[in-house]
KEPATOR-82685 format. One record per residue (C-alpha): residue in three letters; x, y, z. Coordinates in nm, 2 decimals. Layout:
N
   residuo     east    north       up
       ALA        X        Y        Z
...
END
This chain:
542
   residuo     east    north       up
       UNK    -0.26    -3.06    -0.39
       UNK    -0.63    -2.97    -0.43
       UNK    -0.76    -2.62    -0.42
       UNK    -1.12    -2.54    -0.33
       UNK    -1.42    -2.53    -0.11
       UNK    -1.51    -2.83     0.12
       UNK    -1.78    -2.90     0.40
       UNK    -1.61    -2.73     0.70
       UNK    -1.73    -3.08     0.89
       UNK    -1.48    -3.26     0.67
       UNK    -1.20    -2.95     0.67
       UNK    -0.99    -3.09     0.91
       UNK    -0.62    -3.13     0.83
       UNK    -0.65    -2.91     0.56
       UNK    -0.47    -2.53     0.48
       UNK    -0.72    -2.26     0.51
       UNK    -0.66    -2.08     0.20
       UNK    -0.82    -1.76     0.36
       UNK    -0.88    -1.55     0.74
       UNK    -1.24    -1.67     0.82
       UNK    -1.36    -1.50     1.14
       UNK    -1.47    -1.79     1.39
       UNK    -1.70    -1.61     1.65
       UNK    -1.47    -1.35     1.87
       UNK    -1.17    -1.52     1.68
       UNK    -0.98    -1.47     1.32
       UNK    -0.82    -1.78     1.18
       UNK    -0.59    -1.67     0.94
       UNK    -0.49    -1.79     0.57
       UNK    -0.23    -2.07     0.60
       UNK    -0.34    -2.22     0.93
       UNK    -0.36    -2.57     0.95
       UNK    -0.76    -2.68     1.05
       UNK    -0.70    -2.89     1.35
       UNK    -1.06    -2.99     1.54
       UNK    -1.08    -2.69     1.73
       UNK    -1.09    -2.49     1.43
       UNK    -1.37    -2.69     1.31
       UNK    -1.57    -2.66     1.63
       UNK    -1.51    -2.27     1.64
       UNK    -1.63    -2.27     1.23
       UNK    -1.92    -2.45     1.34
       UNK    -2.01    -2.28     1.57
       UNK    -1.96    -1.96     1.40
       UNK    -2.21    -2.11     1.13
       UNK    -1.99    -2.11     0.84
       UNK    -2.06    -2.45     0.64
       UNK    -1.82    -2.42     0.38
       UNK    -1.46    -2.30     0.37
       UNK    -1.19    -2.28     0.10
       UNK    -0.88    -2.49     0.13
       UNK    -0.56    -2.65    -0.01
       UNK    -0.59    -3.01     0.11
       UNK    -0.17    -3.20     0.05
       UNK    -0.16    -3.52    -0.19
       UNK     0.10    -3.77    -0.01
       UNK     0.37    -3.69    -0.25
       UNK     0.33    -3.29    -0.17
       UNK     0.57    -3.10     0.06
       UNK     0.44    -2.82     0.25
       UNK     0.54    -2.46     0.18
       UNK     0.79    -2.38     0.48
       UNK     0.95    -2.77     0.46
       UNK     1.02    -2.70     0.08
       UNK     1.12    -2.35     0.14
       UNK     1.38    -2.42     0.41
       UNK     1.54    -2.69     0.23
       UNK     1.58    -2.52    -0.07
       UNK     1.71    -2.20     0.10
       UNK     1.97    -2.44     0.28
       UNK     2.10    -2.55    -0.08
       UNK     2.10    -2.21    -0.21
       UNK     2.32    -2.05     0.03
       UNK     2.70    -2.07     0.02
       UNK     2.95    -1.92     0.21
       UNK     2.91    -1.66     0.43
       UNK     2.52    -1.66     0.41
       UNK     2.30    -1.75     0.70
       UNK     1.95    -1.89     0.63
       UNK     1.70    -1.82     0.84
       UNK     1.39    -2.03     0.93
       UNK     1.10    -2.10     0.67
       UNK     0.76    -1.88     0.76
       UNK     0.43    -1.87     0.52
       UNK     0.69    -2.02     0.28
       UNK     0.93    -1.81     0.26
       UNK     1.31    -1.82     0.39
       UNK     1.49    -1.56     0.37
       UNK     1.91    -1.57     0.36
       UNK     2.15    -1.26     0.52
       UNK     2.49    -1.20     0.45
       UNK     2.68    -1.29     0.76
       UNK     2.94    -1.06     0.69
       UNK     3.01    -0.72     0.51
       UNK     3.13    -0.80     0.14
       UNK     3.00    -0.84    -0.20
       UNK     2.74    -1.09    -0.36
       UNK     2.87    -1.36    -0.57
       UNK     2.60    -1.54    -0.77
       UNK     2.55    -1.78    -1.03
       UNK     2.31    -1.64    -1.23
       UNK     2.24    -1.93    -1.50
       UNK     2.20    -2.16    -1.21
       UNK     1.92    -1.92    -1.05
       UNK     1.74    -1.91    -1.39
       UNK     1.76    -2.27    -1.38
       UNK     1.61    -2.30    -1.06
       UNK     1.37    -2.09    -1.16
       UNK     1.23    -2.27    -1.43
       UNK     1.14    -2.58    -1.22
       UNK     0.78    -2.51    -1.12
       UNK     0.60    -2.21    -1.14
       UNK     0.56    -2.22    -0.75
       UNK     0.92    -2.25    -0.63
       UNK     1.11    -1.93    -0.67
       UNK     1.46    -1.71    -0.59
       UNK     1.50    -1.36    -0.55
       UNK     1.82    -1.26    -0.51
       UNK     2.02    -0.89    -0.48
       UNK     2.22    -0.79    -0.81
       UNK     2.55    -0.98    -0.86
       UNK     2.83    -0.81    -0.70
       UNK     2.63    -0.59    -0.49
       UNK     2.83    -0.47    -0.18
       UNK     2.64    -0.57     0.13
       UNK     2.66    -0.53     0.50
       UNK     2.67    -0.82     0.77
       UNK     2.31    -0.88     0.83
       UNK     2.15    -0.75     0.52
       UNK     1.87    -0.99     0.32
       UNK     2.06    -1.08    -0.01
       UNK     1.84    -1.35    -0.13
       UNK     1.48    -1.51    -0.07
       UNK     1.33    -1.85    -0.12
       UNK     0.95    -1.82    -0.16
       UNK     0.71    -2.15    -0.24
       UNK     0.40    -1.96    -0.39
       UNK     0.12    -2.21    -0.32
       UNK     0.06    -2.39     0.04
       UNK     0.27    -2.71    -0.13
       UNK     0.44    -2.82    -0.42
       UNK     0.52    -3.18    -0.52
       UNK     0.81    -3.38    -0.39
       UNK     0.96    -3.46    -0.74
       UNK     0.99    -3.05    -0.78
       UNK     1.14    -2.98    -0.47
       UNK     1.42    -3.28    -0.58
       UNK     1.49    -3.14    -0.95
       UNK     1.56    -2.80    -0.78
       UNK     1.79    -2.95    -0.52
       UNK     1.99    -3.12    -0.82
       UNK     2.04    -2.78    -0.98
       UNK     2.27    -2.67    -0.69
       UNK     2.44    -3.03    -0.70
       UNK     2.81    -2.84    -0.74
       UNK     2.78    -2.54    -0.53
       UNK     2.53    -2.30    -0.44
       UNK     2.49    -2.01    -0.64
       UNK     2.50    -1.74    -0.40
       UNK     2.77    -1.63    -0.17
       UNK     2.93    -1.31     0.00
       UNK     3.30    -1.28    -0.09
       UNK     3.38    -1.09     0.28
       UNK     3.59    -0.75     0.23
       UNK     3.93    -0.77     0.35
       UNK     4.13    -0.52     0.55
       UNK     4.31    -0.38     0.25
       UNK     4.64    -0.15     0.25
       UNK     4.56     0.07     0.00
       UNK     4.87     0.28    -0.17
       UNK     4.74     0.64    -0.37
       UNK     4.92     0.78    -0.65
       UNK     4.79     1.12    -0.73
       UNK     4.95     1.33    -1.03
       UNK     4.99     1.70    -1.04
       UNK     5.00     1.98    -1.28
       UNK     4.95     2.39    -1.22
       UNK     4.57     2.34    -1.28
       UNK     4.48     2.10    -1.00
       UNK     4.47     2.27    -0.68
       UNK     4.57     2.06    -0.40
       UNK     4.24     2.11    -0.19
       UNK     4.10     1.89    -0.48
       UNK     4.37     1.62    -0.43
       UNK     4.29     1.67    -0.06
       UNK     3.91     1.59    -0.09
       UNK     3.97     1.29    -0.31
       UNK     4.17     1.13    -0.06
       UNK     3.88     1.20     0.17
       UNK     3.62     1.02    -0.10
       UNK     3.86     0.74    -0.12
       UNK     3.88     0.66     0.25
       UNK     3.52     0.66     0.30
       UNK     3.47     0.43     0.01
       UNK     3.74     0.22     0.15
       UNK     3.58     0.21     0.51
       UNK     3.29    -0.02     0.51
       UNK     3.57    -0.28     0.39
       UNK     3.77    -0.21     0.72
       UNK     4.05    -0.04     0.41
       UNK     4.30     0.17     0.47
       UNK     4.52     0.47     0.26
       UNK     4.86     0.38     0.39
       UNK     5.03     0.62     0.21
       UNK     4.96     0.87    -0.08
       UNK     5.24     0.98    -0.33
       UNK     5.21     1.31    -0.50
       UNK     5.43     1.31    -0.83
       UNK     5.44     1.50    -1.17
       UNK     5.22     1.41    -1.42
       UNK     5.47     1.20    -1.63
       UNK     5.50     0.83    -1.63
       UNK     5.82     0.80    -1.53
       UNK     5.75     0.97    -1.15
       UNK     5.40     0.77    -1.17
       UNK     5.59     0.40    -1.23
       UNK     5.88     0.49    -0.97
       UNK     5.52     0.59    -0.70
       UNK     5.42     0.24    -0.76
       UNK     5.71     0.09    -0.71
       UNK     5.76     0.24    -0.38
       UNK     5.38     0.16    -0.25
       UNK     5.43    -0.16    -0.37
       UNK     5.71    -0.19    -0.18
       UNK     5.54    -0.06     0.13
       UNK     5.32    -0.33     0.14
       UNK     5.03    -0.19    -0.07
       UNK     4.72    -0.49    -0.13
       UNK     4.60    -0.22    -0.39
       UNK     4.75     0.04    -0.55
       UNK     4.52     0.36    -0.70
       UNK     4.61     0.65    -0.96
       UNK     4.45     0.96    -0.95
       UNK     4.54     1.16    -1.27
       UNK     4.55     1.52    -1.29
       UNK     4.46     1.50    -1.63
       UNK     4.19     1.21    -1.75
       UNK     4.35     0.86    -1.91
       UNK     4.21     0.94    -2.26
       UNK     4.39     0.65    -2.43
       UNK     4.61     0.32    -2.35
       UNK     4.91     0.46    -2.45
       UNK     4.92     0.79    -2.18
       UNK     5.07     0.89    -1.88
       UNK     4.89     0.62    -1.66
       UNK     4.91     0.30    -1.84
       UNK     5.25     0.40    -1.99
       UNK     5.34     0.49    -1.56
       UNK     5.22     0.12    -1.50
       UNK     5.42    -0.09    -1.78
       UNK     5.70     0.13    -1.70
       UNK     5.71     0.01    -1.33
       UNK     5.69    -0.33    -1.42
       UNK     5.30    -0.38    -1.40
       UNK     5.07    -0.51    -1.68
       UNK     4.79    -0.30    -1.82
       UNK     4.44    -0.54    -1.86
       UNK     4.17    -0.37    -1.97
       UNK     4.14     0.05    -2.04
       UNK     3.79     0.16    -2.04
       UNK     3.47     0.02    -1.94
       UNK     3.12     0.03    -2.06
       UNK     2.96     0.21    -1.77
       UNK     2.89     0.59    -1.70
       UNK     3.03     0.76    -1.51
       UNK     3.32     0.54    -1.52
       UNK     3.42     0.54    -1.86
       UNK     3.78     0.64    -1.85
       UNK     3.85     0.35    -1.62
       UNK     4.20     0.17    -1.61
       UNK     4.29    -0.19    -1.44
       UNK     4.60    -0.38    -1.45
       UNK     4.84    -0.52    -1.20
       UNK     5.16    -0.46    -1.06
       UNK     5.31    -0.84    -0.99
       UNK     5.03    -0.96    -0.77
       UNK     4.91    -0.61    -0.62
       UNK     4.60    -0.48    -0.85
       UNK     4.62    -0.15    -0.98
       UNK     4.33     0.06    -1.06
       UNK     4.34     0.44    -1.28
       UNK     4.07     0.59    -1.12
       UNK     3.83     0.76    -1.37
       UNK     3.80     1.14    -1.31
       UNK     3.43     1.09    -1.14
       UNK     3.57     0.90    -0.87
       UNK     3.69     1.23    -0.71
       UNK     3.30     1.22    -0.64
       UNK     3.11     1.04    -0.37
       UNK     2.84     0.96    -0.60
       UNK     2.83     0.60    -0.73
       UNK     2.97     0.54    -1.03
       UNK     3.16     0.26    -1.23
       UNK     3.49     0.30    -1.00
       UNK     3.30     0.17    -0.73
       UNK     3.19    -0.17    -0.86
       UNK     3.56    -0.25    -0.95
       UNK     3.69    -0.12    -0.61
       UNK     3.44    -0.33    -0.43
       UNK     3.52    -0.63    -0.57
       UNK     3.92    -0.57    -0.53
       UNK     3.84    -0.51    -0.20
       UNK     3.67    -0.84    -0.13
       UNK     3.94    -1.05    -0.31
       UNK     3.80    -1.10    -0.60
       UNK     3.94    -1.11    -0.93
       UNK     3.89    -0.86    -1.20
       UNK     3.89    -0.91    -1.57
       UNK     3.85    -0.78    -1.89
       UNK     3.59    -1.00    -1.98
       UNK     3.45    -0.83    -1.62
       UNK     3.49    -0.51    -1.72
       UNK     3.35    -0.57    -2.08
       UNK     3.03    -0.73    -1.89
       UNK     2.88    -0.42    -1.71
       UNK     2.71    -0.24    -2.00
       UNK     2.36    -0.38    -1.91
       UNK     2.26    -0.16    -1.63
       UNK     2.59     0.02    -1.64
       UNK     2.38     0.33    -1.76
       UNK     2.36     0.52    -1.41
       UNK     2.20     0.79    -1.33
       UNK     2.32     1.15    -1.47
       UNK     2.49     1.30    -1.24
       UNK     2.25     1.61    -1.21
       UNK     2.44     1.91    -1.19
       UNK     2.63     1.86    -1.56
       UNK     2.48     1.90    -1.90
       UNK     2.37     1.58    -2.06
       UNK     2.72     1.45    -2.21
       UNK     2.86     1.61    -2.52
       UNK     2.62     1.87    -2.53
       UNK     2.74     2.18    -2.63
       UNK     2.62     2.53    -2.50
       UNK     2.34     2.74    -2.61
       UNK     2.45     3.05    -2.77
       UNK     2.37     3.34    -2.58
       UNK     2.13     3.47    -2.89
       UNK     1.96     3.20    -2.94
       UNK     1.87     3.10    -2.57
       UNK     1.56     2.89    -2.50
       UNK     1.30     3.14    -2.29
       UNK     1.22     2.86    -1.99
       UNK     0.86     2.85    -1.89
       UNK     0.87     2.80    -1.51
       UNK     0.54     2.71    -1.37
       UNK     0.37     2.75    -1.01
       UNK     0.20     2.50    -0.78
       UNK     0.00     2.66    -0.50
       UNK    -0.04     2.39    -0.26
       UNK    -0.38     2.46    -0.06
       UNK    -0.52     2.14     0.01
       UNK    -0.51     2.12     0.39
       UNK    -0.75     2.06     0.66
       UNK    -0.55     2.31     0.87
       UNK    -0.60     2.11     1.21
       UNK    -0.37     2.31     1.38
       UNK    -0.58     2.62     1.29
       UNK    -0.87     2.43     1.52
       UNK    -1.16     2.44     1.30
       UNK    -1.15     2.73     1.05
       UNK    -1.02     2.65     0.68
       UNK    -0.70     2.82     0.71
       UNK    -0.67     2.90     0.32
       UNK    -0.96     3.08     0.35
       UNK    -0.84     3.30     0.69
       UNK    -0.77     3.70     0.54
       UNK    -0.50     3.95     0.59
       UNK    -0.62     4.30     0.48
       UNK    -0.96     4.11     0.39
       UNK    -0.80     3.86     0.11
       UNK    -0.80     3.52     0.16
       UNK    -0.46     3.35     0.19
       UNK    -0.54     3.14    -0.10
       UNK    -0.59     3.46    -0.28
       UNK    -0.30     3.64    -0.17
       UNK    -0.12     3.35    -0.28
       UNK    -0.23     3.31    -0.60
       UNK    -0.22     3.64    -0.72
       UNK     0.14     3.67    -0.61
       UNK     0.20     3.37    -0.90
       UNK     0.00     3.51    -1.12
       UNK     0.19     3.82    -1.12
       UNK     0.53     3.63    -1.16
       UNK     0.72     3.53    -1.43
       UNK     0.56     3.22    -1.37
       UNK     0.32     3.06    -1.61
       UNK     0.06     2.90    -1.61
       UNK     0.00     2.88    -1.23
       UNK    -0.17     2.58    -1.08
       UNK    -0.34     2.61    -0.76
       UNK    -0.42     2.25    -0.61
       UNK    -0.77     2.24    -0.40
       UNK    -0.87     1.98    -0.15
       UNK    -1.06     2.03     0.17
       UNK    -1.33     2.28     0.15
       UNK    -1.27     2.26    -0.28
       UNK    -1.58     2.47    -0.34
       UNK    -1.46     2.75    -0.14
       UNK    -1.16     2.81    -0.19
       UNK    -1.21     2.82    -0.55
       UNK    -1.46     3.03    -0.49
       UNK    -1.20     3.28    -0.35
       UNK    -0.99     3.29    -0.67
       UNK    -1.27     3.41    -0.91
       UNK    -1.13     3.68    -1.16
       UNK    -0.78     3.48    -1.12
       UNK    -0.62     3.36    -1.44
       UNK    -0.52     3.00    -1.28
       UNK    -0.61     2.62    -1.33
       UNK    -0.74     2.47    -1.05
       UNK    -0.70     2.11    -1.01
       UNK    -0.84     1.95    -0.70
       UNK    -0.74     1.66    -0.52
       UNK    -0.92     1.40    -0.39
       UNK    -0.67     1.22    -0.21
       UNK    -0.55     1.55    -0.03
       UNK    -0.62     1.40     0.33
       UNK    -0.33     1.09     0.28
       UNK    -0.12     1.39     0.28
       UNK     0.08     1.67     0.12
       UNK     0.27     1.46    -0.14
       UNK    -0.10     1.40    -0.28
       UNK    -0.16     1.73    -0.40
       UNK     0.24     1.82    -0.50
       UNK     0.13     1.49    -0.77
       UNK    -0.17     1.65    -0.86
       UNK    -0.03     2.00    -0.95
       UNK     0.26     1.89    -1.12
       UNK     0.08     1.65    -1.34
       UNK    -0.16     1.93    -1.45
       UNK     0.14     2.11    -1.63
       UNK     0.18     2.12    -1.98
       UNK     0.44     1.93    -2.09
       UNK     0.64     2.25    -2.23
       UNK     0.68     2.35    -1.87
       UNK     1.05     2.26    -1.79
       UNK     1.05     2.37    -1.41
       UNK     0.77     2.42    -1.15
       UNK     0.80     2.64    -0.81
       UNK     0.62     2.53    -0.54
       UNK     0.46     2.84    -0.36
       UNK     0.26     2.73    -0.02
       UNK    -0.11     2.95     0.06
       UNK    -0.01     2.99     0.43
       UNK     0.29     3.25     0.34
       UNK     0.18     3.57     0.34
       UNK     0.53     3.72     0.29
       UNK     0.58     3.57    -0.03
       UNK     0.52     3.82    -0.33
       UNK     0.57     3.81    -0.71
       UNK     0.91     3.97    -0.61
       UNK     1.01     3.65    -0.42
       UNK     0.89     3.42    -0.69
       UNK     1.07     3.61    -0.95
       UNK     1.38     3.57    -0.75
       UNK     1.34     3.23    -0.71
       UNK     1.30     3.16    -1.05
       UNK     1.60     3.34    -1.17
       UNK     1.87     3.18    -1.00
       UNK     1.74     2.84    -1.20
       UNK     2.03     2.76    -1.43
       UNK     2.02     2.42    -1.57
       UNK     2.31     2.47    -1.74
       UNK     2.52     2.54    -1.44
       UNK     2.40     2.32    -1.26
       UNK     2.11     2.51    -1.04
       UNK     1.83     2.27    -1.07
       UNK     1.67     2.27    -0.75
       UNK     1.62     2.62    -0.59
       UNK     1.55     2.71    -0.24
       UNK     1.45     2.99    -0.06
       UNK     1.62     3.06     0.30
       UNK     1.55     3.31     0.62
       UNK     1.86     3.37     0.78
       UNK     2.03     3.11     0.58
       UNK     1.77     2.84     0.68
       UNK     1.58     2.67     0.45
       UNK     1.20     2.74     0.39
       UNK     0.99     2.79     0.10
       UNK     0.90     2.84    -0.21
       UNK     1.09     2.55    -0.37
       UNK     1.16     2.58    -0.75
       UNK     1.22     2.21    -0.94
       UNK     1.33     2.12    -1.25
       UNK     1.13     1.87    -1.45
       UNK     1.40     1.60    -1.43
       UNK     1.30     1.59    -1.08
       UNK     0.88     1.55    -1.13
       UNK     0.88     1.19    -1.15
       UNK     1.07     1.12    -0.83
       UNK     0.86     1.40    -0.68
       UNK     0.54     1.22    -0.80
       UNK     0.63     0.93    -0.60
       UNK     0.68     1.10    -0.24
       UNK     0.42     0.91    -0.01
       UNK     0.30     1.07     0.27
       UNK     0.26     1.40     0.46
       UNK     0.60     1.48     0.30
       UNK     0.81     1.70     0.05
       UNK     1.09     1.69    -0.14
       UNK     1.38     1.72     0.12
       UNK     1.49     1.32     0.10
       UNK     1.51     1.42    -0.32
       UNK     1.72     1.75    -0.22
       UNK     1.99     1.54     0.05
       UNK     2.04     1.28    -0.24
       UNK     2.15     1.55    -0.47
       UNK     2.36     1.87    -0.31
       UNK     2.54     1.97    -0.62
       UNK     2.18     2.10    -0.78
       UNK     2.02     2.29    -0.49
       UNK     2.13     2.68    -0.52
       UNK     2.00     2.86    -0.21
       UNK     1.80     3.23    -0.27
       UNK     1.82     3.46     0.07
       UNK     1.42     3.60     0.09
       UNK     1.45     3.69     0.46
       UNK     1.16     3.64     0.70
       UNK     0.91     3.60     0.40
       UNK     1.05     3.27     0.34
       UNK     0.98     3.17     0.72
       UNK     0.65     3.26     0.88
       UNK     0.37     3.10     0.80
       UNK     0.02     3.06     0.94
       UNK    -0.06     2.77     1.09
       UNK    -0.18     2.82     1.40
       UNK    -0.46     3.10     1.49
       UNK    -0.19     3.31     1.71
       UNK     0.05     3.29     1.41
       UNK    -0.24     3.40     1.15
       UNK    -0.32     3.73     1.46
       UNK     0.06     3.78     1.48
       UNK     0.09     3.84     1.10
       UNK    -0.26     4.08     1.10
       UNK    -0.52     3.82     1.00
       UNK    -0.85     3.72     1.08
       UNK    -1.00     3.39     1.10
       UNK    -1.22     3.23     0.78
       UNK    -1.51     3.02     0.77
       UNK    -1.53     2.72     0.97
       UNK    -1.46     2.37     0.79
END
């Protein structure tokens, strides 16, 4: 193939390698220059274009794309037709990836310009979802790449969904006088929801005593019942090979394969077999929706597919997930009382706004008892336990700095602020000092919000129980100030948008601790009626 720029009088036939606007039309990168083209150019007065023009033995990109993408799918993948060379391939049912990963670095290392992207191995999917993509980088490559690649796949493709099967799933759960049985009662409820996306089933759930003899004579019975897959739940965590659990599944006749696994959560992990029906001892985070290594075995039980030690011993790269935020980093042991760290807690005073629902006055700058709401804001920080306190400017910068002389703050102003709010939450939590392990985000539109409220905010922050993400409610509805721990920043830093933090808080539930602050934590002034109905005047127009 040759790449460059050529008379556009002897262009035709060739890929345009750019758009080039032809009079009151655009032809776009990729198009093939057929006469037309070449008259509209002309005509347009552009002498010159750049272009990929084929060699004879070259294969254009959607041709060598969809041919590829036809060997690279197996079973239960659909391929769909080659565009701007690329093809992309869906699952045509729910169930989990299979791929043959040396076979895709193989293909990989043909040419530079043909490439896969697949989905991690053993990822569950859903019927209809893109696993895997065939993309040719330049307009063409050569015929003698396109074959090599083919040859690669000359056994089987490499990737494939194993569908999920409507599995009969059999529970065991253990007891002793410490687990109540609600807890039993939601794990049951965890289980079937992992279970539904494979069209699974609990067909029965056996509560026994925490001793291996009532555990093996539970499996037996399941099994019995016409169990596919048999679970344990054990009131007390499988801490070696030789307890309750495994010693419940030798004694019913079952094998015990591998005990442990190099993922976290997941650790205490058990999997063995019972005849033909697979057996799984559920690690203790598995009484927890959140992902963790229980599901990656149950997902591929569920499909059919075989799981073994040398599986299980497999998962450590990537099997670090992420801490589950509401417990102490693992093994650490608590701060005595005496020797507590004093947290530094900072503020972010969001005031970067146009206001456009104010119609036309800047809104930080509108007073209540003849102090600006930026003011008001800021000084009800600044006389928190907060420290230091961060106010972020935007529109009208010069002003509404202006209105916090005297006021120990940093200001840091935002260029950005019109792509949105997210803009200026980065740019006042980036101008913290590192030291600062928390940061409450105060907005300059509430009036009702005092040092009081801060302060209150800030004290029900308890990393080591848990309370990492702090709200304030009216009524029991959410509102604001927001307090956030710093594990939080970076994921907070990479909001887009006119958007906060509330797709962060519904990810993680078992961090956010709710503070009552009544009415404060509810009105604020956004409109001129609501700035009249809380005593205010209008500011300076923007």
């Amino acid at each position: 193939m040759k790449f460059g720029p050529v008379a556009t009088a002897g262009a035709a036939g060739a890929i345009l390698a750019h758009s080039v606007k032809a009079g009151e039309r655009t032809l776009r990168k990729g198009t093939r220059l057929a006469a037309a083209d070449i008259s509209r150019l002309t005509a347009a007065g552009v002498a010159e274009v750049i272009v990929a023009t084929l060699d004879i033995d070259d294969v254009h990109e959607d041709a060598a794309a969809g041919r590829l993408a036809e060997a690279v799918a197996g079973d239960g993948v659909r391929v769909e037709e080659a565009f701007t060379g690329r093809s992309n391939l869906y699952a045509e049912a729910a169930g989990v990836l299979v791929i043959d990963g040396e076979a895709v670095d193989a293909f990989n290392r043909i040419d530079p310009g043909i490439t896969l992207a697949t989905l991690p191995r053993f990822a569950a999917v859903e019927a209809g979802r893109m696993v895997a993509t065939v993309k040719i980088i330049p307009f063409a490559v050569p015929e003698a790449a396109v074959a090599t690649a083919m040859t690669v796949f000359a056994d089987q493709p490499p990737v494939r969904v194993a569908p999920f099967r409507p599995a009969r799933v059999g529970v065991v759960s253990t007891l002793l006088p410490s687990l109540k049985p609600s807890v039993v009662d939601k794990t049951l409820k965890v289980l079937a929801e992992r279970l539904s996306p494979a069209g699974a089933t609990i067909i029965a759930d056996e509560r026994v005593p925490h001793e291996a003899v009532a555990v093996a004579a539970a499996l037996r019975r399941l099994a019995a019942d016409g169990a596919d897959l048999l679970v344990v739940f054990g009131a007390s965590a499988v801490v070696d090979r030789g307890d309750v659990i495994p010693a419940g599944v030798e004694a019913a006749g079952g094998e015990v394969h591998h005990f442990g696994m190099p993922v976290d959560p997941g650790n205490l992990l058990l999997v063995g077999a019972l005849g033909d029906v697979p057996v799984v001892g559920a690690p203790g985070c598995a009484r927890s929706p959140k992902e963790n290594g229980f599901d990656w075995v149950l997902q591929r039980l569920l499909a059919g597919l075989t799981v073994t030690a040398d599986d299980i011993t497999g998962l450590g790269v990537g099997g670090l997930l992420m801490e589950i935020v509401s417990r102490p980093q693992p093994r650490a042991g608590p701060v005595p009382e005496a020797v507590a760290p004093v947290r530094r807690v900072g503020a972010v005073v969001l005031a970067a706004g146009r206001g456009s629902r104010m119609g036309g006055p800047v809104k930080q700058l509108a007073t209540i008892g003849g102090v600006p709401l930026v003011r008001r804001a800021a000084e009800a920080a600044v006389a928190s336990r907060a420290t230091p306190v961060v106010v972020v400017t935007g529109h009208a910068a010069g002003d509404v700095a202006a209105a916090l002389t005297g006021l120990a703050v940093t200001v840091a102003h935002n260029p950005d602020f019109a792509e949105g709010l997210s803009t200026s939450l980065r740019t006042g939590l980036s101008a913290l000092p590192e030291d600062v392990e928390a940061a409450v985000v105060v907005l300059a539109d509430m009036p009702g919000i005092d040092a009081g409220a801060i302060d209150r905010v800030i004290a029900a922050y308890d990393p080591a129980a848990g309370a990492l993400v702090v709200m304030a409610t009216a009524g029991g509805k959410r509102g604001n100030p927001v307090l956030w721990s710093r594990r939080f920043f970076p994921e907070l830093s990479a909001i887009t948008g006119d958007t906060g933090g509330r797709q962060i808080i519904a990810g993680v539930p078992e961090a956010v601790v709710e503070v009552e602050l009544g009415e404060a934590a509810a009105i604020d002034v956004d409109t001129p009626e609501a700035l009249v109905a809380a005593g205010g005047l209008l500011g300076q127009p923007g």
